[in-house]
N, C-alpha and C positions, 0 to 999 in steps of 0.2 A: 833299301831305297827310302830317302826320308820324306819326312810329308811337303807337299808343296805351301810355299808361303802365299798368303794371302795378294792378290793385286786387284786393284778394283780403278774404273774408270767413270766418273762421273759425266756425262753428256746433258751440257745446259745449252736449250735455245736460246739464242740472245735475243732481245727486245721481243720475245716471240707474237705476240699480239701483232705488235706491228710490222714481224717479218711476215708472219698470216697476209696482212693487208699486201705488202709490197711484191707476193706472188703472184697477186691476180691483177696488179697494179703497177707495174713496171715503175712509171713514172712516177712513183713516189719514191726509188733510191735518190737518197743523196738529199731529201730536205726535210725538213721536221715536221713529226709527225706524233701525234700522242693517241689514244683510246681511251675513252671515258669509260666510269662506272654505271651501272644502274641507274636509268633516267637521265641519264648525261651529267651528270653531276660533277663528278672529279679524275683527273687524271691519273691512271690505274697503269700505263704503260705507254711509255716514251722512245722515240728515236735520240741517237748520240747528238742529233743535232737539236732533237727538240730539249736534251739535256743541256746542250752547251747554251742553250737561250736561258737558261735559268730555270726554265720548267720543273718543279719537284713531283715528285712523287706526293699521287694525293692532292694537286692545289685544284680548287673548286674551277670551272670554266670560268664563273661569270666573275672573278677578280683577275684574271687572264686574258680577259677577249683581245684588249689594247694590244696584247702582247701576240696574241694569234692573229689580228690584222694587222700590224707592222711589220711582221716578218713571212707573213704569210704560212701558217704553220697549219698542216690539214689534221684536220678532227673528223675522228670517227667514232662512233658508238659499238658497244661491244657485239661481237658478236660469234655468241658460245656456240652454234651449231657449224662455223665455220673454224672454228679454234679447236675445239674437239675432233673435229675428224682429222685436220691435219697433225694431230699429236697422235692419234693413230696410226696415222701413214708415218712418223717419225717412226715412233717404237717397232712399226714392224720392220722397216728399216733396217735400223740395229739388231734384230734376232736374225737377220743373215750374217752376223758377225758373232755372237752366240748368244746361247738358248739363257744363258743366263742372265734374269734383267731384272732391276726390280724398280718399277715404273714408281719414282717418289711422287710428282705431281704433274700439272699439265705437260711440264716442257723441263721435266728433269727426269734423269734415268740414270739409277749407277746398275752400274756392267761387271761379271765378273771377269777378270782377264790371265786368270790364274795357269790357266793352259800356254800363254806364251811364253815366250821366250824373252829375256830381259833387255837382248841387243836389239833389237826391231818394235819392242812398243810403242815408241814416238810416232814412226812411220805406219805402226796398226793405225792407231789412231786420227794419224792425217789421213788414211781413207777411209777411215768410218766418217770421217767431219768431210771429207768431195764425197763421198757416195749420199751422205744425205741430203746435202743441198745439189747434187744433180737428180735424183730421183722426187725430192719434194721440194726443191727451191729455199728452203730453209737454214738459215747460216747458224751454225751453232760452236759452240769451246768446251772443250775438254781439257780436263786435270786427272793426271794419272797417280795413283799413290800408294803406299803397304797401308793404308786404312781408309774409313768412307771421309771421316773429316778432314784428315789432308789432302784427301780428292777434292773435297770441296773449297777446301785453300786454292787449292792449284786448279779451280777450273777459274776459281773469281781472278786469280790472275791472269790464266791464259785470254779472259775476254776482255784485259783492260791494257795488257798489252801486246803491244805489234809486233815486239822483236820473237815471240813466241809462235807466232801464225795460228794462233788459237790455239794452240796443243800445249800442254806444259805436263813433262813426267819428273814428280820429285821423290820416284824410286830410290834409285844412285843418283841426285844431284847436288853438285856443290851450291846449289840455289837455293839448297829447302831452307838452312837458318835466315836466310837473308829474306826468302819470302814469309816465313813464320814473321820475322822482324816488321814487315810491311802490315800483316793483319792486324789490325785492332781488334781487340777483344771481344768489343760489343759486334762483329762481323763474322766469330768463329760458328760453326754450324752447333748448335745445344745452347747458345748462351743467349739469353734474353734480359731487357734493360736493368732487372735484377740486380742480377750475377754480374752485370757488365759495372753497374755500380759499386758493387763489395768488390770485384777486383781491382779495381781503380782505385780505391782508398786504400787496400793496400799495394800502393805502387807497384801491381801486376798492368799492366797497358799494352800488352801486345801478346801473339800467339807463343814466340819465342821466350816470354819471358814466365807464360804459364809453365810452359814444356819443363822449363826448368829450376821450378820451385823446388825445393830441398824438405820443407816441412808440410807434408797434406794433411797433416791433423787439422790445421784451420777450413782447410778445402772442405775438407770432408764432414767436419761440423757446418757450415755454411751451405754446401750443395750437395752433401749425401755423397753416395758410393757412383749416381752420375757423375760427379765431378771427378773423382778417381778416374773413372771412366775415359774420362775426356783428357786427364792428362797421359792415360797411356797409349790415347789415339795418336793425340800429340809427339810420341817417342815413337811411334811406330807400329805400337800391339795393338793390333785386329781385336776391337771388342764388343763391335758388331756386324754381323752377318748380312750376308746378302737375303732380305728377306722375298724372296720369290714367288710365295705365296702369303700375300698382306692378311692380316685377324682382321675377320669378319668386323665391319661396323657396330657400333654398339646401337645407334639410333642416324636416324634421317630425318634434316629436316630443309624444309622447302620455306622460304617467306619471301615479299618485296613491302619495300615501300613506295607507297603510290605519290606519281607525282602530282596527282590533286587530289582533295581530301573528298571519302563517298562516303554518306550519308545512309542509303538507303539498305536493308537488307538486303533485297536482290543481287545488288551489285557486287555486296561481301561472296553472298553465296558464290559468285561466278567465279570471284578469284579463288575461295575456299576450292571449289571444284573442281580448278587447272592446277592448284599446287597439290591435292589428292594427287590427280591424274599424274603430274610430273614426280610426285613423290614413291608414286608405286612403282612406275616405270622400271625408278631407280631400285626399287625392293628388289622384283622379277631377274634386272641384272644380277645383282648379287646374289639370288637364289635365295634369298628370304623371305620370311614373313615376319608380320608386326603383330603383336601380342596387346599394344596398349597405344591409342592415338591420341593427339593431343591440336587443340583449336584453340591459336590465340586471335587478339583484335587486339590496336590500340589506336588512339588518338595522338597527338605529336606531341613530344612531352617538351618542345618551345612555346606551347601555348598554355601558359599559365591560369589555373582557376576552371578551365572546362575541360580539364583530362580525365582520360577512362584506359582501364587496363583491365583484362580477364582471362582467363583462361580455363577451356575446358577439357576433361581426361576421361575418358573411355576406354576404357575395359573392354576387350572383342573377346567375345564368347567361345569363338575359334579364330586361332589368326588366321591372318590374311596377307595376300596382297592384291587381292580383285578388288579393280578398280573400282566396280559398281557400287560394291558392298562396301568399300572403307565410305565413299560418298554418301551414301546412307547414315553412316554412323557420324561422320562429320557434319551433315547436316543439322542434326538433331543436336550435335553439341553444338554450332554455332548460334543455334536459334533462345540454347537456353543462355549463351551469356552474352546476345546484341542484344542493344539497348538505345531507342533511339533517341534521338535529339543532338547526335556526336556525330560529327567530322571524324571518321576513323583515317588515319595515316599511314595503318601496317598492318599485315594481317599475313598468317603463317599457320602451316601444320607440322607436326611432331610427331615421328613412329619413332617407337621406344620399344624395349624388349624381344628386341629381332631373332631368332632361331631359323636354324636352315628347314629350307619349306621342306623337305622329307622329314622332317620330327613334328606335322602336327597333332594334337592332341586334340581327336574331334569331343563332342557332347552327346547325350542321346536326344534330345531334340533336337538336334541339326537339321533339318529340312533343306538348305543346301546341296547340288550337284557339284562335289567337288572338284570331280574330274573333267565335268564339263567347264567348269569354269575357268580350268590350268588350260585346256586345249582354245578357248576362246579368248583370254590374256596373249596367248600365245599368238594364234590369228593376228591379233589387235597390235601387236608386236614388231610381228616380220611385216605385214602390210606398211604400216609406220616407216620400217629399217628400210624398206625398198622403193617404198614411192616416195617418201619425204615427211617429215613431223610435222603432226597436226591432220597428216591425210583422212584420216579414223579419230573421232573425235567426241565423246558425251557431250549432249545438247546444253547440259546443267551449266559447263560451262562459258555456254556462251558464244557469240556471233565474234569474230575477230575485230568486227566494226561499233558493237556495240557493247567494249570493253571501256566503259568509262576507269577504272583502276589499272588498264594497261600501262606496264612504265613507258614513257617517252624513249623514242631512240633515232633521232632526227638525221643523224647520220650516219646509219648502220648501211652498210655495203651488203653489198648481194650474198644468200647461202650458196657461195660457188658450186660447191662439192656432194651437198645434201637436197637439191630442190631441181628438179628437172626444168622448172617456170626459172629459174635463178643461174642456167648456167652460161659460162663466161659466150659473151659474143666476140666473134674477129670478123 
């Protein structure tokens, strides 16, 4: 019995940001509709109609307004504690369809689908895409394929065309050259505006006509043994893996930029404080610790003649990831590089040399409960996960009201899913 060939399905949310909104928001099917970034600043995710208005990806609010009161186009500010859990509820979703999933980012997922049968994949597929939008209200397209980057061809088709119903398998289809033909280059999954350039110059322009390059000595000088890589995605050979268990992060890092500029220490501290706090969180998930932290500031580098940059590195004597104790040591580094008399604009911390929290390496002056500290992180944790973020909170950081560095978020909707004060009324 010979080995089974590779099949993999890619499941992409479509608009997801703004499919998030239109579940808890009925009436926002059917009109346009975008999501700002950070502080509201730019359009980060769009409805097809807010695309058909000309809306790009990335255009600032305030050279758009004309255009969101003309057409009446609803704006909403992000909101990651509402986005996040529904990409949960997705993914678990799909492991009723199998165990095999390897979560690429918020609202992508390729699947392995190796186990089926070649005649009925289409029809798998169309009810993995009705079971997830009836269990989570979210409409999503799938691209079935013998590798991940022709899954990814084929999912960007199945969500751009109708005649597909969102599903496209180009296993056995007389469609794959003709959709390779449709891709552009600079839209294949691995190629970034680089590579999309060198292939352009040399009259490479589309997915189809990679595939069938005769000479990869030039490839291969140009984009290394990736690019080999990618051409044999492109004929069919599986030459990477369903990764199911992603390598560990190498480093964490947490910043914002604030929408007015603060001045004062304190006010740095506070936010140094919450991005600690949110930065260890993230450790604890991953089951790691930070070996080396890092504390930047700056001022806005559009303001010419009074700018300031620093950054300070800390060395932790035993890693961590208690929140008390990184506080501490961030503290002490942000104090040695503020400086006043600056409008700071950004501020940000950095855990670097991450190892799994069962490898640490104590000291003999430690003075530290270590074990008490894992069981009270812990506490700090599940009380959060179950009543809502921010329940459990270090004072360092500050009063939610009297966060002058809070980013703006003027039109953020409700934490439907995450906030018992926040959930939907009928």
């Amino acid at each position: 019995m010979g080995l089974v060939s590779p099949l993999f399905a890619l499941v992409d949310c479509n608009n997801f940001y703004v499919s998030c909104e239109r579940v808890f928001n009925p009436r926002l099917e059917g009109k346009p509709v975008i999501v700002l970034s950070n502080n509201d600043g730019c359009a980060v995710a769009r409805s097809n109609e807010a695309k058909a208005l000309g809306i790009k990806m990335g255009a600032p609010l305030f050279k758009i307004r004309d255009r969101v009161k003309t057409h009446g186009i609803q704006v909403y500010s992000s909101n990651y504690a509402l986005y996040g859990d529904m990409s949960q509820r997705v993914m678990k979703t799909i492991l009723n369809f199998t165990p095999d999933i390897e979560i690429y980012s918020i609202d992508e997922a390729f699947l392995d689908l190796s186990h089926l049968s070649r005649c009925d994949i289409t029809a798998y597929g169309r009810r993995i895409k009705a079971t997830i939008k009836k269990w989570t209200g979210i409409p999503v397209s799938i691209g079935i394929a013998k590798t991940k980057t022709l899954a990814k061809i084929a999912g960007g088709i199945a969500k751009k065309s109708q005649k597909t119903g969102g599903v496209l398998d180009l296993t056995i289809s007389p469609c794959l050259d003709r959709s390779l033909a449709l891709t552009d280059v600079k839209d294949i999954w691995g190629v970034g505006p680089a590579y999309s350039r060198f292939l352009k110059e040399n009259n490479i322009n589309n997915a189809l006509q990679l595939r069938n390059v005769n000479n990869n000595t030039f490839i291969k000088k140009k984009m290394g043994v990736p690019g080999l890589r990618l051409i044999q995605e492109l004929q069919g050979i599986s030459c990477y893996p369903l990764e199911i268990s992603p390598p560990p992060k190498k480093g964490i890092t947490v910043s914002r930029t604030f929408k007015h500029p603060v001045e004062t220490l304190s006010e740095v501290e506070k936010a140094i404080a919450t991005f600690i706090s949110m930065g260890a969180k993230k450790l604890r998930k991953e089951r790691s610790v930070a070996g080396v932290l890092m504390v930047f500031i700056m001022t806005s580098r559009f303001r010419k003649g009074h700018q300031y940059y620093n950054m300070g590195t800390i060395r932790l004597p035993v890693p961590t990831s208690d929140t008390s104790e990184l506080m501490k040591y961030a503290g002490k580094g942000l104090r040695k590089i503020f400086r006043k008399g600056y409008n700071y604009k950004k501020a940000g911390i950095i855990y670097k040399e991450l190892r799994p929290e069962n490898q640490i390496q104590t000291v003999f002056f430690d003075c530290k409960d270590r074990n008490r500290s894992v069981k009270l992180m812990q506490t700090l944790d599940e009380i959060n996960e179950k009543i809502g973020p921010g329940t459990l909170k270090y004072a360092s950081a500050g009063l939610i009201n009297d966060r002058q560095w809070q980013p703006v978020s003027n039109y953020r909707s409700r934490s439907y899913t995450t906030n018992w004060d926040q959930l939907l009324e009928i």
